[in-house]
Each structure stands twice: as C-alpha cells, then as structure tokens.
N, C-alpha and C positions, 0 to 999 in steps of 0.2 A: 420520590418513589417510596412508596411503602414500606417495609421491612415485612421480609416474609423468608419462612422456615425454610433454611435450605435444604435441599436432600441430602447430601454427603458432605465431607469434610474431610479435605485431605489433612492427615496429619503424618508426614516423613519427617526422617532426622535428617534429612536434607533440607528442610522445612526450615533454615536459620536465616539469624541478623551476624551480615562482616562486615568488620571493622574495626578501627587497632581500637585496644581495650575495651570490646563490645563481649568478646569471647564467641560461646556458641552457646544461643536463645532459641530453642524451640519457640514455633510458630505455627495456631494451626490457622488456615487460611479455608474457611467456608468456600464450598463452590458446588455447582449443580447443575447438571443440564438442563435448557430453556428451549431444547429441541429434541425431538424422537424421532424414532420410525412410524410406519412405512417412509422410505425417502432419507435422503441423507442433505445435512444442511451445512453452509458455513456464509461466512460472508466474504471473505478477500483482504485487500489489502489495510493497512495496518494508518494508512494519513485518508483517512475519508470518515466523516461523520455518520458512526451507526447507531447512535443514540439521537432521537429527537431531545430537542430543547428543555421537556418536563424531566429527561431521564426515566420515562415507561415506556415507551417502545424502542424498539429493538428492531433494525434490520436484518434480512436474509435471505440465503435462497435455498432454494430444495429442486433437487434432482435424482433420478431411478437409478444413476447408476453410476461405478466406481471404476478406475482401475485402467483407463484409458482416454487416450486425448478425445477432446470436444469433436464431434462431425456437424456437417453443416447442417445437415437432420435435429440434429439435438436441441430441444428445447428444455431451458430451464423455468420454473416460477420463481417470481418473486413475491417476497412476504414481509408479513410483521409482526413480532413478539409482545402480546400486551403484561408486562410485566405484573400486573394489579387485577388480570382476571387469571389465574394458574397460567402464565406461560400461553396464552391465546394466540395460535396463527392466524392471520389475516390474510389471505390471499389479493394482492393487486395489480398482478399481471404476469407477463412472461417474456421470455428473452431469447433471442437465437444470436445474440453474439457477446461472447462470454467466455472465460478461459477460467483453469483451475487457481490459478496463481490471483488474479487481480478480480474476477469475478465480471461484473459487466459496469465497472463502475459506479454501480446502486450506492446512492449518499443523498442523507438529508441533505435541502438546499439550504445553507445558513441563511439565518435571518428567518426562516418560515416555520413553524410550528405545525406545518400539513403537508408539506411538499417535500417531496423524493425525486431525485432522476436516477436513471440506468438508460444505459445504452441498448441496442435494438439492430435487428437488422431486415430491413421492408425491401424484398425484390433484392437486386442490386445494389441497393444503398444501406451504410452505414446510418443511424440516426440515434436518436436521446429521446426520449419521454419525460415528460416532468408530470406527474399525479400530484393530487390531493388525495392523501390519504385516506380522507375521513369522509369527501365528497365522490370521491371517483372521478374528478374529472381529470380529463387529459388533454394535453397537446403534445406535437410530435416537432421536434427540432429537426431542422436536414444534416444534421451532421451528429457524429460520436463526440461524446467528452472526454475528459482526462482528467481536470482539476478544475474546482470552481474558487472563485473570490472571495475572501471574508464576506464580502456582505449580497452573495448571491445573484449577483446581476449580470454575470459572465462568466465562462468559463475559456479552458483552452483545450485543444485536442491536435491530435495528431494521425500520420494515415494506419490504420489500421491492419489494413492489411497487409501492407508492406512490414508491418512488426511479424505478423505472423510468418512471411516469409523469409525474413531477415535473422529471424529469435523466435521461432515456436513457441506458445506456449502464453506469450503474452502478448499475441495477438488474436485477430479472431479466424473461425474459420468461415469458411460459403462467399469468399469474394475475393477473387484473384487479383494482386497488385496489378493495377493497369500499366506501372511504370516497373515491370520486372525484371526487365531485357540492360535498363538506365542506371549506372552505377549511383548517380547521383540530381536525379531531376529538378529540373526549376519550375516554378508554378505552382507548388506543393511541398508541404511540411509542416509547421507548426501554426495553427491559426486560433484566433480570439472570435470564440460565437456569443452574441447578444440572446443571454436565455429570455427575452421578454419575443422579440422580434425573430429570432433566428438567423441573422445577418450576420454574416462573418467576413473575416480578414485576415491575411496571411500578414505572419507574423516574420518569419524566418523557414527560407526555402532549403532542401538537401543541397541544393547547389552553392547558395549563399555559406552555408555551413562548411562545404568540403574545400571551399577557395579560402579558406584559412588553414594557414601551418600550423603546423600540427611538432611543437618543440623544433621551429626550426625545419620541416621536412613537410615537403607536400603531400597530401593525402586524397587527391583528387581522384586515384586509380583506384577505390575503393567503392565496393556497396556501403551505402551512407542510411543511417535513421535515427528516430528518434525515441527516446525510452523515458519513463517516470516522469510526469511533469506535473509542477506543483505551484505555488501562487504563494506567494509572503503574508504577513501577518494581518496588514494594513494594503495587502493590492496593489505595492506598487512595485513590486518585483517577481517573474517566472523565474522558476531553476527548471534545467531540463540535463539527460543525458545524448550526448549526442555519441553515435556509437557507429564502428564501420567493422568489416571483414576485409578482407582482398579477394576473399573469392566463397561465388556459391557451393555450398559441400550437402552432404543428404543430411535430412533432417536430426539422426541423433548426434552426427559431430556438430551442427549447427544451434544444437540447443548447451551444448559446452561452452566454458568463456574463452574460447579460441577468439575474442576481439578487443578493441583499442575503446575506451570511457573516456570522455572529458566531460565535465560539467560547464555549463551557459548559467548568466543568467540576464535578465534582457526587459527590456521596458514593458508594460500590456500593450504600447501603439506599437513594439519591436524592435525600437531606437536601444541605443546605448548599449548591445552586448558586450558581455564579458563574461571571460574563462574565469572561473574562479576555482575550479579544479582540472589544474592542467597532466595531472599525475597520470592519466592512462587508465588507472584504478576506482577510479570511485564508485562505491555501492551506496549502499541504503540509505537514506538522510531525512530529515525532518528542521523545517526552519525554526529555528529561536524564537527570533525575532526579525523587524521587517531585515534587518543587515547583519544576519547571520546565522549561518546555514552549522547545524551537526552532523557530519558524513563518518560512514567508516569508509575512508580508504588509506595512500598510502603516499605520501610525498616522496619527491626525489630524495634517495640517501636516507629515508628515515624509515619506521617500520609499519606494520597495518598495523590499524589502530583508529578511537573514535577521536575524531579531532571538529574543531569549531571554527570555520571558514569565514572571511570575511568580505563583505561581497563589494567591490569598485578597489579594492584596496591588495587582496591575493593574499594577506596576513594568516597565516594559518596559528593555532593552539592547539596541543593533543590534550585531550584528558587525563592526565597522568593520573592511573589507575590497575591493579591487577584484577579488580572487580570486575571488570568486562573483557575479557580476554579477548573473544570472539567475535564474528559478524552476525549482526544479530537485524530486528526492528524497531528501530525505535523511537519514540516518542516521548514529548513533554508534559509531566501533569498537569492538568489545568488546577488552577487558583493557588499555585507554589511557589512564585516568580520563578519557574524555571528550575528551582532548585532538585526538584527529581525528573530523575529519566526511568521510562518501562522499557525494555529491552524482552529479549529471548536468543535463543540460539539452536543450531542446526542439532539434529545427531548425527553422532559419528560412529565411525567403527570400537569404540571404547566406549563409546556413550548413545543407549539406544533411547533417551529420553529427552523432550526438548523442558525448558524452564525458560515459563516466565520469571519477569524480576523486574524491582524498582532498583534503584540506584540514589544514593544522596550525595549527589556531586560535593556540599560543601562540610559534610564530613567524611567521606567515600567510606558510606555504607550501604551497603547489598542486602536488600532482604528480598531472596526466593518466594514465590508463591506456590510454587509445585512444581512437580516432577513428574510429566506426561509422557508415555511410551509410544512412541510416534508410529509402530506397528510396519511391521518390516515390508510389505509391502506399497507403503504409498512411498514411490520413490520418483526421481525424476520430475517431470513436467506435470505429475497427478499427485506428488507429494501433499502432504498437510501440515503446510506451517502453521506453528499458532498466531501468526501475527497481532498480538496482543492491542487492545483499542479500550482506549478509556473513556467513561460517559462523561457529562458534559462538567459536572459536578468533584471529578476526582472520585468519587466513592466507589464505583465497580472499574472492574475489567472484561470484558470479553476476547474469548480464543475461540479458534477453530479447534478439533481436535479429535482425533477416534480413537484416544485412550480407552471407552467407557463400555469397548464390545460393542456398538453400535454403529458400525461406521462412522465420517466425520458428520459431527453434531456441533452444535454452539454448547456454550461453555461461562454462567456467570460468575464471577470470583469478587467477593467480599471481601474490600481491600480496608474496614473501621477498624482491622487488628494494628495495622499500620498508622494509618491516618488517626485512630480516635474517631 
C-alpha cells in the first residue's frame, strides 16, 4: 500500500511505551478517517479479514442510522475503501441481516485477491454472498457463515436466529427461531457449508451439546446455543462457545451475561470434541496457533485474566502481565511469530475512553495507540467497540470509532512508529 499523508495525528501523554526500564516514551501514532458522512460506517468484529491480500482495500459497511437495535426493515450496504485513490468507497451490495456487534459477517475469503462474503437474508432464509469485487459477480450460498478456513473452501455457521433470540444483538433480526418453544434441538446447530457447492453438514447439534455435563451436573433443562466460532490456523480445528440460560427473560435482562460459557473445540467432519475451556467463563479469544487458543477468561480457583489454552490436552498458561488488565479483543500480529498481541478495552465509569494497544509478550511491553472517547451514548447492544484488525502485512490497524464528531466511522492508524 502506498504511503499517504494522514489527516490527524493523535498525540496524548497517554500515547506511551510500558515496560520495566522502558520508563514513559511519548508516541505519536498517525491516524485518519478512511470514512465520512452522509452515513455512518464500521466493520465488526475484530477475527475476520478486512484487508485484502494487496493491503488497499478496506472492508465496510454504511448505514442511515444510530442509536438502536437492527429491524428487520433495515438494510445496510456494503462497501470498499480503495486506500490508493483518497479513501474511494465502492459500493457492492447490501444486507438485511446484520447486528451492531459482529456486522453481517463481511470478510475477504482467504486465498482470493477479489472475493468477499457477507451474510444476507432472502425471504425466510438466512444465506451468504460471496462477490468479486472487481467483477461483480455473485453467487448466493443457502446458508449464513460464521468463520471461514485458512484456505477458503469452507466455512462454519450456526442458527442465527436462535442467537438473536437467546443473546440479542448478535444475532439477526426478520426470522423467528423455528425451534423457540425447544430448550435444546436435535437436527440443528453448528454445520460445515462447501463455499464452492453450498453443501453443508451438521457438525454438532444443541442436543448433542446439552447431553454433556457440564462440571459434573447436567444441563439439559436449559435454553442451549451457540456463539463465536472460529477455525485454527491450518483447518484442522473449530473453537466455538456453547452457551445456555435456564430460562427465557425480556430482551434487556437477556442481553446481560446472566449465562453459563464453555469453550468446544472439534474436528471440521465434528469427530473428536473437546472442552477446552470448561471455566463457565470464557470471552474473547483468538487462536495461536493450529493447538492453541488465547482466551480472556477465568479458571477454576484462579483469576480473569488472558490465558493460552491448550487444545486435546486442557493445559492452561496465564500471561503473567499487569499490561492487560482487562477484557479486551484480541489478536495476533502477522509476520511477528506471535510475539505481539493488539488488544483494547471497554470504558468504564472512570474511564470514558477505549485504547487500542500492542502488547510484547516476550518483553511485556504496552505501547498505546490512542485514547478514543467512546461517546456516552453508544451504549449496550449499539455500542462501538473499537475492535482493533490488523492488515495483512502488520503495518496498519483499523478501528471502528465515533471519537471524530461523526458518528461511528473507520479509523486508519499507522502502526511504522512501532514496527519501523
């Protein structure tokens, strides 16, 4: 990607490098919106490729309006940032099923240098698009995705709507779980769709899931579903969150974590699962490597905290670190073996700012990129996280953000003060 003049430049005294004998290093970190108005734009979640392969375009979407949940009315577009003609949107289509948190699952398909999917909702049916960017063309999958394969020839997905009625917010809306009434259905849950053919195959059903103990204690009497799911380095392992309640409640105590997290992880034909996070607890994560998962959560007896899981084996690591306090999102830089993590974190009532941040695990040093005012209104299920995404290359970052008086917008950040 080119080099080109950024518009702003954050420079805070929060703007530093920690770390023992590092002291306090001002740092200014370039960064610039790559989105405007009319419309307000972001992409979503923070483990989906929003950079193609060259690192010039840029995924997103754009939408009229703020400030409350999706309706089944609501259409969003989807678009592209040509980073090498001024920030050029390209419009390539649109989406009616899409939440504020994860978006509609818009991500280059690895391995292709033209191809995108996002999800879609046609009639009564959930479904996927995969475009050519550059040609237009499209096909239409029968099913929604969730996570695609390193090398883009499948992905997995889960029921949709049943998220939305189980966890608002990160599901979709315009289609009522058909199995609403069923604390925990057979014939449905997590399935493996062929993005070439559209052929798919149940992976591991609600029912298959709830008939396992749960520390010893059955959980069968519970609403059952499935949350985040994501594919290892090399394909040959899913992680998923498998998540219950005991009972249905209205929608704002239902978007609270009033429920039970265990982490799966499990063959692509569905053979071999395994608990690999049996804590109750587990959030955010992002894999290593193919056998070894970074989650924030919280083992038995020990405290919350980011820790490194190890998958057929149950072997947990915490990052011993004061550098990441919080629950944050996070990810691996590409071309570092690993050695740095991006992260961010919530505001709180003491802190009305979110930051991003790298992290150097093998010296545990912190260096902030800024200090964003998350704007007291985007709260709840329409919040705006930055969920921080890095191009393919290591070199930028992209955030969601409505620091800039614009509503939420995209957000580049020029991470060569760091890198070189």
């Amino acid at each position: 990607m080119e080099r080109r003049t950024f518009l702003k430049t954050v420079t805070l005294s929060g703007l530093s490098l920690y770390g023992a004998g590092m002291g306090h290093a001002p740092l200014k970190v370039p960064v610039r919106a790559i989105t405007k108005g009319p419309g307000f734009h972001w992409f979503g979640y923070y483990d989906k490729l929003q950079f193609d392969p060259s690192n010039r375009y840029v995924l997103g979407m754009r939408v009229g309006f703020e400030g409350r949940s999706p309706r089944a009315t609501d259409v969003i577009e989807i678009g592209m940032i040509d980073l090498k003609k001024g920030d050029k949107w390209t419009r390539l289509g649109e989406s009616r099923a899409w939440g504020w948190q994860q978006g509609c699952m818009l991500q280059w398909i690895p391995g292709s240098r033209s191809e995108v999917i996002w999800n879609d909702r046609v009639g009564d049916q959930y479904v996927s698009h995969v475009v050519d960017v550059f040609s237009g063309k499209k096909r239409t999958l029968p099913k929604a995705i969730y996570a695609l394969d390193p090398k883009g020839l499948w992905a997995v997905g889960t029921e949709f709507s049943r998220i939305q009625d189980l966890r608002p917010g990160y599901g979709y809306a315009g289609i009522t779980d058909p199995f609403f009434n069923e604390k925990a259905p057979d014939g449905v849950g997590i399935y493996r769709i062929d993005l070439k053919t559209g052929a798919s195959t149940l992976l591991m059903s609600f029912a298959q899931a709830s008939a396992i103990a749960h520390k010893g204690e059955s959980v069968t009497d519970n609403f059952h579903w499935f949350n985040h799911l994501l594919v290892n380095n090399d394909g040959s392992r899913i992680t998923f969150l498998h998540r219950w309640r005991a009972q249905r409640e209205d929608r704002q105590i239902m978007a609270a974590r009033n429920f039970v997290t265990r982490m799966f992880t499990i063959n692509p034909d569905g053979t071999d699962p395994f608990i690999i996070d049996p804590s109750g607890f587990t959030s955010h994560f992002i894999w290593r490597d193919p056998d070894h998962i970074c989650a924030f959560t919280k083992p038995e007896n020990q405290n919350s905290a980011f820790y490194i899981l190890e998958d057929h084996t149950g072997r947990i690591e915490r990052i011993v670190t004061d550098k990441m306090p919080v629950n944050g999102h996070q990810t691996y830089i590409p071309g570092h073996e690993n050695a740095w993590l991006m992260s961010d974190n919530y505001r709180n009532k003491t802190n009305p700012n979110q930051t991003p941040y790298l992290y150097h695990i093998p010296t545990d040093r912190r260096v902030d990129l800024g200090h964003f005012p998350a704007g007291g209104e985007y709260v709840g299920e329409w919040r705006c996280d930055l969920h921080p995404r890095s191009s393919n290359d290591g070199k930028y970052a992209c955030i969601d953000s409505p620091h800039g008086g614009n509503g939420r917008q995209l957000y580049l950040l020029d991470l060569s003060e760091v890198f070189g």
